[in-house]
KEKE-3310 file (N, C-alpha, C; in steps of 0.2 Angstrom, whole numbers, plus 5000, padded with zeros to 4 digits):
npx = (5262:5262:5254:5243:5239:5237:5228:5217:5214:5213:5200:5192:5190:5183:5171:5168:5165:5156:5146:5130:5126:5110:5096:5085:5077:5076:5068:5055:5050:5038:5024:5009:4996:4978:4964:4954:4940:4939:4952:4970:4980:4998:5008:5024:5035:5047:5044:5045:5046:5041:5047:5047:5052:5047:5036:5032:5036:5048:5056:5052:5053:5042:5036:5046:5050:5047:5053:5041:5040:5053:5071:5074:5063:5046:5032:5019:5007:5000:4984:4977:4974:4971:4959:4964:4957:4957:4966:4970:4978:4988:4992:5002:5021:5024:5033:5032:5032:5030:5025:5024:5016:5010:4996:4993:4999:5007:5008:5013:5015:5028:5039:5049:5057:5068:5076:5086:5078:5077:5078:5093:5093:5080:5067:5055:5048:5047:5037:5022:5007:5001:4995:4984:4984:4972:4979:4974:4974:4975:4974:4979:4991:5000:5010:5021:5024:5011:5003:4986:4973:4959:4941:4933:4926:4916:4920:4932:4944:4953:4970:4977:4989:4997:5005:5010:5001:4995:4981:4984:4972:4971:4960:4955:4952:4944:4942:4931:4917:4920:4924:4919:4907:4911:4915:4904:4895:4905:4903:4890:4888:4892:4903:4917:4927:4938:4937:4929:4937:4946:4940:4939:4951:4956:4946:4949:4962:4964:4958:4946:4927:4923:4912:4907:4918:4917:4906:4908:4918:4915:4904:4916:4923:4914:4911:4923:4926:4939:4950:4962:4967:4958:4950:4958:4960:4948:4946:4954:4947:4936:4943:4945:4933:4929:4921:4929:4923:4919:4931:4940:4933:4934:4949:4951:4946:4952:4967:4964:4962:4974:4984:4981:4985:4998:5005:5014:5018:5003:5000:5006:5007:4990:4990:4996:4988:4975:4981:4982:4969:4964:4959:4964)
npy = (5165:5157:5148:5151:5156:5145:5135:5143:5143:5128:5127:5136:5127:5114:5121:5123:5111:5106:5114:5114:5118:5124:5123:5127:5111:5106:5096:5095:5085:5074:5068:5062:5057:5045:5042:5028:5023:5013:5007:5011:5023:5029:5040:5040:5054:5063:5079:5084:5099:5107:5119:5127:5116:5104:5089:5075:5063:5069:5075:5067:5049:5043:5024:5019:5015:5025:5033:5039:5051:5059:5058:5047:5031:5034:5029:5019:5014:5002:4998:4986:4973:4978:4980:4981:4980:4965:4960:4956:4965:4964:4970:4981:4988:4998:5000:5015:5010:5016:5015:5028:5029:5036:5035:5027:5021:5011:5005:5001:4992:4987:4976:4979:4991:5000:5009:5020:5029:5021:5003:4993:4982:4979:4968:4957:4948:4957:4963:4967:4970:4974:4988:4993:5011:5025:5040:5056:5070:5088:5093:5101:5118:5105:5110:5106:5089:5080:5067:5062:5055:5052:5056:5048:5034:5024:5011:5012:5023:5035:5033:5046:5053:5067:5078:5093:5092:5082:5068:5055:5041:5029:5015:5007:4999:4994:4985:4986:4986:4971:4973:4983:4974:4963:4972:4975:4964:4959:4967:4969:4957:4956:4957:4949:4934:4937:4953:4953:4947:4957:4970:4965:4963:4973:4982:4976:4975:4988:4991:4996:4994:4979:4970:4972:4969:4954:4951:4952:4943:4933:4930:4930:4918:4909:4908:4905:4892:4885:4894:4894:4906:4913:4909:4909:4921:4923:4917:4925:4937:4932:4930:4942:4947:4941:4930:4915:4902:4902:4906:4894:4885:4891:4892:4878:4872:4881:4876:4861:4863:4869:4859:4850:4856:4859:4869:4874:4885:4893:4879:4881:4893:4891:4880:4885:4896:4888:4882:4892:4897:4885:4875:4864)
npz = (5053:5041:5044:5048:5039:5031:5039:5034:5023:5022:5030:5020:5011:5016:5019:5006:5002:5010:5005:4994:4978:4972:4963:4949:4942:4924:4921:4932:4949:4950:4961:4962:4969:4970:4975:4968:4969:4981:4981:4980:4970:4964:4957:4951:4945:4931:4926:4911:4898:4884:4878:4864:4858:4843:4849:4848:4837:4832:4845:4855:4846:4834:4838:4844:4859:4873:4889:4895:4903:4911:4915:4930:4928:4925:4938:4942:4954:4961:4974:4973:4964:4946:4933:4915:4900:4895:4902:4919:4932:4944:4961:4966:4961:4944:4930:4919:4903:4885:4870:4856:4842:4830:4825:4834:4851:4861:4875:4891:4905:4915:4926:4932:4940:4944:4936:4925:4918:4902:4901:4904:4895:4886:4892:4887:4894:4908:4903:4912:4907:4893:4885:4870:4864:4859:4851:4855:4846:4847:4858:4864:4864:4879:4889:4896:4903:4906:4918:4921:4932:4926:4925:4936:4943:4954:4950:4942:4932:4921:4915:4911:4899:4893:4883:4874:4859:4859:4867:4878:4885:4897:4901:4917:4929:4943:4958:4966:4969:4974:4985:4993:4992:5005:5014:5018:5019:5031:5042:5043:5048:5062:5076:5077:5084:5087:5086:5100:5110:5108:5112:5124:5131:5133:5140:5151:5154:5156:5166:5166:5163:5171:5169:5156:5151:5152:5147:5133:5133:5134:5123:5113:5116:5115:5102:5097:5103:5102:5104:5116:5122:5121:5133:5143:5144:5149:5162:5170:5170:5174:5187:5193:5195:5206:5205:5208:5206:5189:5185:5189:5181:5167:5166:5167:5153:5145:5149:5144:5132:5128:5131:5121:5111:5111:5118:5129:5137:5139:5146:5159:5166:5165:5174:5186:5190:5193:5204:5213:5214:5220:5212:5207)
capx = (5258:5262:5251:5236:5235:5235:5221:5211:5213:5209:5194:5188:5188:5180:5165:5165:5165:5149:5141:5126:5122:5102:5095:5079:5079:5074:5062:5053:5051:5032:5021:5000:4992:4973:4959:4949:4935:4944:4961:4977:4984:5001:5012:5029:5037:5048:5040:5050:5044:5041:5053:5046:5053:5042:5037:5031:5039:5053:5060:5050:5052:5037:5038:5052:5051:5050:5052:5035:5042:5061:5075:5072:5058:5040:5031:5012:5004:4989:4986:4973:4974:4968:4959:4966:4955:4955:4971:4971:4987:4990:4991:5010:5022:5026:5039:5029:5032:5025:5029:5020:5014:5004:4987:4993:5001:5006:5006:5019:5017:5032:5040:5057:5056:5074:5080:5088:5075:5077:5082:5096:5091:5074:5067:5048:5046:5046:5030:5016:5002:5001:4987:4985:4977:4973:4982:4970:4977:4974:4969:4984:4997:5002:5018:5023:5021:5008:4998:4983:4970:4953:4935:4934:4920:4918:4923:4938:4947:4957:4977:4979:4994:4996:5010:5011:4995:4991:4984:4981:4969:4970:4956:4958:4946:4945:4937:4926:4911:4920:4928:4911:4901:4914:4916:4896:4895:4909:4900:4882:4888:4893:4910:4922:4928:4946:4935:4927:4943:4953:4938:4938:4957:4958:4944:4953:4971:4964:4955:4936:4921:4924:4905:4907:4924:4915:4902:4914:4924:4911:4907:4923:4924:4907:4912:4931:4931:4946:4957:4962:4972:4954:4945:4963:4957:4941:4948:4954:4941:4929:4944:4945:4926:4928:4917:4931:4920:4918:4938:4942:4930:4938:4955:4951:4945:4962:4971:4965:4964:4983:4989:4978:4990:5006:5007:5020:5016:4998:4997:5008:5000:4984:4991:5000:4981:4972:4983:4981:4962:4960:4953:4966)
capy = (5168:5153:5142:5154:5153:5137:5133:5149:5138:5122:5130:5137:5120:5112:5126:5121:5105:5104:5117:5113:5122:5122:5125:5123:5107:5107:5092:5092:5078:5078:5066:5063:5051:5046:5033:5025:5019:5011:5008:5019:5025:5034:5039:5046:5052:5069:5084:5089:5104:5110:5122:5129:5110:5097:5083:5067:5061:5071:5073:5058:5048:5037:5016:5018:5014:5030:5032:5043:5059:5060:5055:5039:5029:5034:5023:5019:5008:5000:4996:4981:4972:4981:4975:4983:4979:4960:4956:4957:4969:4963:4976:4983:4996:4995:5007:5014:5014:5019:5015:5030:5030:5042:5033:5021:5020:5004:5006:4995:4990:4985:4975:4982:4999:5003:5009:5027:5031:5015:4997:4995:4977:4979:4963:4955:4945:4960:4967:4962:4969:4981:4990:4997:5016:5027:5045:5063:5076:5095:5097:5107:5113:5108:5115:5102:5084:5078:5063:5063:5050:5056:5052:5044:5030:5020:5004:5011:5030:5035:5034:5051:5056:5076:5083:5094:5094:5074:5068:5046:5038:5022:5016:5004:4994:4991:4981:4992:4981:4965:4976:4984:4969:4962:4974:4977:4958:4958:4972:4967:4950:4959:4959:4943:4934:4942:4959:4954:4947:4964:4973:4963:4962:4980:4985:4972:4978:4995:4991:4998:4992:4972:4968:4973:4965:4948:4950:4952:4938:4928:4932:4928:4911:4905:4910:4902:4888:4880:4897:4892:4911:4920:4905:4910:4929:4924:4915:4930:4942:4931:4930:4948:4948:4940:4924:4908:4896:4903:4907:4888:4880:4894:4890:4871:4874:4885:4871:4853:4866:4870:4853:4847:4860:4860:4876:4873:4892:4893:4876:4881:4898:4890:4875:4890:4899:4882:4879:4898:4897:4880:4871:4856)
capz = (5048:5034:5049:5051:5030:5030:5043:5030:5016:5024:5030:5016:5007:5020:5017:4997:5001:5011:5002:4986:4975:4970:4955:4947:4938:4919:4923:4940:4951:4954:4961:4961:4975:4969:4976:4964:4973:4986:4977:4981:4966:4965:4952:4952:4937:4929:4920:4905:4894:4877:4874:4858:4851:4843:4853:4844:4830:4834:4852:4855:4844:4834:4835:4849:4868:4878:4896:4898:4906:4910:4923:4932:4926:4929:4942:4942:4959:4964:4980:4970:4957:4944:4926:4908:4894:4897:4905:4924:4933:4953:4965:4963:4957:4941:4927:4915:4896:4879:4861:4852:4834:4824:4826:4840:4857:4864:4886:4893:4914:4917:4934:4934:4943:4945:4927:4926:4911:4900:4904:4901:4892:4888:4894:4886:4902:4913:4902:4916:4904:4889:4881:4863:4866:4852:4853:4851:4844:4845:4863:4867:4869:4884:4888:4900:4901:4914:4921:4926:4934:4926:4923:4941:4944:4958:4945:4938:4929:4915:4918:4907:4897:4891:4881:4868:4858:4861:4875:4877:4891:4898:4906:4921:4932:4950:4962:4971:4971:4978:4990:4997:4996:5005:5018:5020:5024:5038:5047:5046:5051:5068:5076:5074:5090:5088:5090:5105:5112:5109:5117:5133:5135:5134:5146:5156:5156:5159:5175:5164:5164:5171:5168:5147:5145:5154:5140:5128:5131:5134:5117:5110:5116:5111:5094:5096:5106:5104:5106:5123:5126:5123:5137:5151:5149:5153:5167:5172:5170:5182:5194:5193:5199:5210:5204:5206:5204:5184:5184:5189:5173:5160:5166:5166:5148:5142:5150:5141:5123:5127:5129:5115:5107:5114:5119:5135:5141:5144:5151:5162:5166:5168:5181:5191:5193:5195:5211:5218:5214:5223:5207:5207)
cpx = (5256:5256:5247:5234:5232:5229:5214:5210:5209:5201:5189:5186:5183:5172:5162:5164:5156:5144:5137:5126:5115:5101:5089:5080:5076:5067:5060:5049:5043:5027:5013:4998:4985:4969:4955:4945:4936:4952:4964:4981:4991:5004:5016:5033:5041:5044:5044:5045:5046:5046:5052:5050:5046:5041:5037:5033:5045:5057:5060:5049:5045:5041:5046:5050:5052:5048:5045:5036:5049:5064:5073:5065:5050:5038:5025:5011:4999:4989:4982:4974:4969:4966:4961:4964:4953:4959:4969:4977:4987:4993:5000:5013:5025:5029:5034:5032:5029:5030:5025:5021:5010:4998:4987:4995:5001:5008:5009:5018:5023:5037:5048:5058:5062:5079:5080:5084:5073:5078:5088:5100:5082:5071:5058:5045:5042:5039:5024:5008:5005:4994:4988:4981:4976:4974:4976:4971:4972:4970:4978:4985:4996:5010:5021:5022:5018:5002:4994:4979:4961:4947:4935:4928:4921:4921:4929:4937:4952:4965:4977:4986:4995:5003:5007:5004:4990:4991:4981:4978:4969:4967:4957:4950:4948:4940:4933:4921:4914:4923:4922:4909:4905:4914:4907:4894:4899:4906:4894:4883:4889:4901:4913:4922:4934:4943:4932:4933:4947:4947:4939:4945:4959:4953:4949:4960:4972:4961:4947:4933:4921:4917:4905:4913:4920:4910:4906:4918:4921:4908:4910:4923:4918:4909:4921:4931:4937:4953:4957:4966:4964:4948:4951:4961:4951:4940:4950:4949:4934:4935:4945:4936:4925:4922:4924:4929:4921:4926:4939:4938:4932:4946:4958:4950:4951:4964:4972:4967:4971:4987:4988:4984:4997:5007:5007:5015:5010:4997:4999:5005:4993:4985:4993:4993:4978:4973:4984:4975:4960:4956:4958:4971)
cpy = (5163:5147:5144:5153:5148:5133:5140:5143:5132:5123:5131:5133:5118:5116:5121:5114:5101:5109:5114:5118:5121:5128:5122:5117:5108:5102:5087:5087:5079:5067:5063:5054:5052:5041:5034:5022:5017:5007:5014:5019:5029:5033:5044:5047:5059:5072:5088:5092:5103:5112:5125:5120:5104:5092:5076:5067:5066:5070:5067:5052:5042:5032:5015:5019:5018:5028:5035:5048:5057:5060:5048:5036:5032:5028:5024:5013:5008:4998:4988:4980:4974:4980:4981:4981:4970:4956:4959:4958:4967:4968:4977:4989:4994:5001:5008:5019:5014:5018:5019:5031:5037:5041:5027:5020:5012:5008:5000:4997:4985:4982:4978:4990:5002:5004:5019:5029:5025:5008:4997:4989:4978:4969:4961:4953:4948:4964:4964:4963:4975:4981:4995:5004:5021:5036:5052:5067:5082:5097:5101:5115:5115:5106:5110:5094:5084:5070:5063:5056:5054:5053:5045:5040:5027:5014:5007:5021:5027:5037:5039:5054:5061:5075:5086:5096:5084:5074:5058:5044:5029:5021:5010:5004:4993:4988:4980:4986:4974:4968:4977:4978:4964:4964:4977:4968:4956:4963:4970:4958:4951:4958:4951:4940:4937:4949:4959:4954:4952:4968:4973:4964:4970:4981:4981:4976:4984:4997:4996:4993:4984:4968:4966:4969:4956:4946:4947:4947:4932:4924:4927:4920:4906:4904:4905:4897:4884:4886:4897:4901:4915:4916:4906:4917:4929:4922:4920:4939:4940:4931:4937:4952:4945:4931:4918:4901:4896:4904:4901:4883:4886:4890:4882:4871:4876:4878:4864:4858:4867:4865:4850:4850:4862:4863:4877:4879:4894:4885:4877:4888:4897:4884:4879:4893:4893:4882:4886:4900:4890:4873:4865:4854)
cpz = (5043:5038:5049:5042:5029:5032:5037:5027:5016:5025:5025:5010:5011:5019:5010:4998:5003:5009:4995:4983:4971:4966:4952:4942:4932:4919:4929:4942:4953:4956:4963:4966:4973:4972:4970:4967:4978:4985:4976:4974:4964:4959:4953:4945:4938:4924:4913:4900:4887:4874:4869:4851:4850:4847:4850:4836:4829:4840:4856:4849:4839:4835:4840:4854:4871:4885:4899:4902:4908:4916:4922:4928:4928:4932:4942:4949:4960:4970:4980:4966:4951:4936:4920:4903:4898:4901:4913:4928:4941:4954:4964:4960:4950:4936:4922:4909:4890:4873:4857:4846:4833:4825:4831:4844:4860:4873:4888:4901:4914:4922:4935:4934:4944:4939:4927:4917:4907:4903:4901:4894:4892:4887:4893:4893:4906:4910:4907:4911:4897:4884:4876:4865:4858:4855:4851:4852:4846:4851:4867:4864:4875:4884:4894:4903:4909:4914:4925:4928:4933:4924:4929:4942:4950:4955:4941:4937:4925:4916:4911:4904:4892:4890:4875:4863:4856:4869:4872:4884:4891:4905:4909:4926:4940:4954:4968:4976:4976:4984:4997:4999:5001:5016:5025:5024:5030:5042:5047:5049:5060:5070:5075:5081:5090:5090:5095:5111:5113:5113:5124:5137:5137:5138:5152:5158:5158:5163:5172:5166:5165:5167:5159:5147:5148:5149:5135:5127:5130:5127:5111:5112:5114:5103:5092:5102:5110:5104:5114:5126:5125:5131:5145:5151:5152:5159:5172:5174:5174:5187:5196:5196:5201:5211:5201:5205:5192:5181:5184:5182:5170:5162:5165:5157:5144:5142:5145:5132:5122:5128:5124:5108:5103:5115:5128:5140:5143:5147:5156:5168:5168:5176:5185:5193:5193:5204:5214:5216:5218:5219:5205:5216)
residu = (UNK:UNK:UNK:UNK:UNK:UNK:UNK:UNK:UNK:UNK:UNK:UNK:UNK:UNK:UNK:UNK:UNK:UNK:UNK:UNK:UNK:UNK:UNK:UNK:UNK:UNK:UNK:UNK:UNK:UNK:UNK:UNK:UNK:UNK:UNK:UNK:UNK:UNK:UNK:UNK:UNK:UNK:UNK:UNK:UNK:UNK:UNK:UNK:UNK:UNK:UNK:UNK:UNK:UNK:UNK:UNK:UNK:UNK:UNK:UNK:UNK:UNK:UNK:UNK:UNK:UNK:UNK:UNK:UNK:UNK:UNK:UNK:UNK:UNK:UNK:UNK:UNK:UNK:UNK:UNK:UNK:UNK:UNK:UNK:UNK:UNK:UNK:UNK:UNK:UNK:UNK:UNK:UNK:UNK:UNK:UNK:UNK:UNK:UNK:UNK:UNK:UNK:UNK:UNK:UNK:UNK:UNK:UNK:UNK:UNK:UNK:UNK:UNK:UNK:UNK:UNK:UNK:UNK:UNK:UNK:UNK:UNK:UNK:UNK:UNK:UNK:UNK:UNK:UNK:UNK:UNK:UNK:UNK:UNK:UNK:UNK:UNK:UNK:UNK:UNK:UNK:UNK:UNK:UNK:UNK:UNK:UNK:UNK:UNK:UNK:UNK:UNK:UNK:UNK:UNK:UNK:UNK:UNK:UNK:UNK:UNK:UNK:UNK:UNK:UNK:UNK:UNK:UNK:UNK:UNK:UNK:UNK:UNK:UNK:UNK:UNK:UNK:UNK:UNK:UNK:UNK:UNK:UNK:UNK:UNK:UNK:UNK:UNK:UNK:UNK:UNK:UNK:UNK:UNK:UNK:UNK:UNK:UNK:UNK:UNK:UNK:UNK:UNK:UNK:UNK:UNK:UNK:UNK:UNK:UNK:UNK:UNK:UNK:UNK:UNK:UNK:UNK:UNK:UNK:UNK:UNK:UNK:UNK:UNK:UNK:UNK:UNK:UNK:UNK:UNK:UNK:UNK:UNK:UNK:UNK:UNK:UNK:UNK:UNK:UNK:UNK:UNK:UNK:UNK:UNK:UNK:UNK:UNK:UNK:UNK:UNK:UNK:UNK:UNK:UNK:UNK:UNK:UNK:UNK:UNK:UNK:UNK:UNK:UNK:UNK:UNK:UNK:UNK:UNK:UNK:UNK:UNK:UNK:UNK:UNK:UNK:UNK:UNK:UNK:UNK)
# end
């Protein structure tokens, strides 16, 4: 009997032990993913509430360093560097904090992202930019803090901060246009020789259309010369049609480009089909 107790007891530890208990948190974990034109925006942050108490200049203090919503640090990314007034922010994750005033906000990007709320040395250094904003009253309340990303343009939006009956915007820059004009020249110029190259190698390896990847590669090597691994697929793609004469001069070609190189393995590779095509 005192040995079946014993095993209850044990048991019913073993239960508590791995059981949680869950419970709404008082401020939730929330996180908002935005593109700005073509920058990834994300931000992770806590939601603390009202509660019937004052916010600024109370719970928050003025002229003191808040964490910007509660728990761990909130966290702002770019996925590009991004401009702030006149400073320029690199693409990054960065802690974000605020020193609010009565008629003035300062906006703290910060590089040390691993702080349970504050730092726990606050550190000038790690400020990567900061931007003065000016605070406006009387558009609440709202009853829960929030961050939004609004007034969206192809060239930039406004990083929004809501509590209370203040909200402060900081507007932010991106670089849409270098991006486009960028991505409008690499396409109207036509494909690259690495995109003919992966075309060819894949109709190739997957036994398609030989005719289109012998374009293709052909192609690519007008365009690249001197890579001697896109002049041994083409070596293979005429002996694959059976045209040796046009496998023997690519192969030959690979070859002097991979010794010029050093590159041990295709020479090797090419002098092994050279002497099973007949061509030395």
């Amino acid at each position: 009997m005192k040995k079946t107790l014993l095993l209850f007891v044990a048991a019913l530890c073993s239960v508590g032990m791995q059981a949680q208990i869950r419970t709404p948190q008082p401020s939730p974990y929330s996180e908002l993913i935005q593109v700005v034109g073509l920058t990834d925006v994300k931000i992770t942050y806590s939601r603390p509430s009202m509660r019937g108490r004052t916010i600024f200049g109370d719970l928050v203090p003025f002229d003191k360093v808040w964490r910007t919503g509660a728990n761990m640090n909130t966290t702002v990314s770019f996925s590009d560097a991004v401009t702030l007034g006149e400073a320029t922010l690199p693409a990054g994750t960065y802690a974000l904090y605020t020193r609010p005033g009565n008629t003035a906000w300062e906006v703290y990007f910060y590089t040390d992202t691993n702080n349970g709320g504050l730092p726990a040395q606050w550190d000038e250094s790690k400020i990567a930019a900061t931007v003065t904003a000016t605070p406006v009253k009387g558009v609440g309340p709202v009853e829960t803090f929030t961050i939004t990303v609004d007034n969206l343009a192809n060239d930039g939006a406004t990083l929004g901060l809501w509590w209370a009956d203040t909200y402060v915007g900081v507007p932010f820059g991106v670089p849409s246009q270098q991006q486009a004009m960028a991505s409008i020249e690499r396409v109207m110029a036509g494909p690259s020789a690495n995109d003919y190259f992966a075309a060819a190698s894949y109709y190739h390896d997957s036994g398609m259309d030989l005719n289109k990847a012998k374009m293709w590669i052909d192609k690519a090597v007008e365009m690249n010369a001197d890579a001697y691994w896109m002049s041994r697929r083409q070596s293979l793609i005429y002996a694959a049609l059976g045209d040796k004469k046009g496998a023997i001069a690519a192969a030959k070609k690979s070859l002097a480009v991979a010794r010029k190189a050093g590159n041990a393995d295709y020479v090797k590779m090419n002098e092994d089909s050279l002497k099973e095509w007949g061509g030395m």
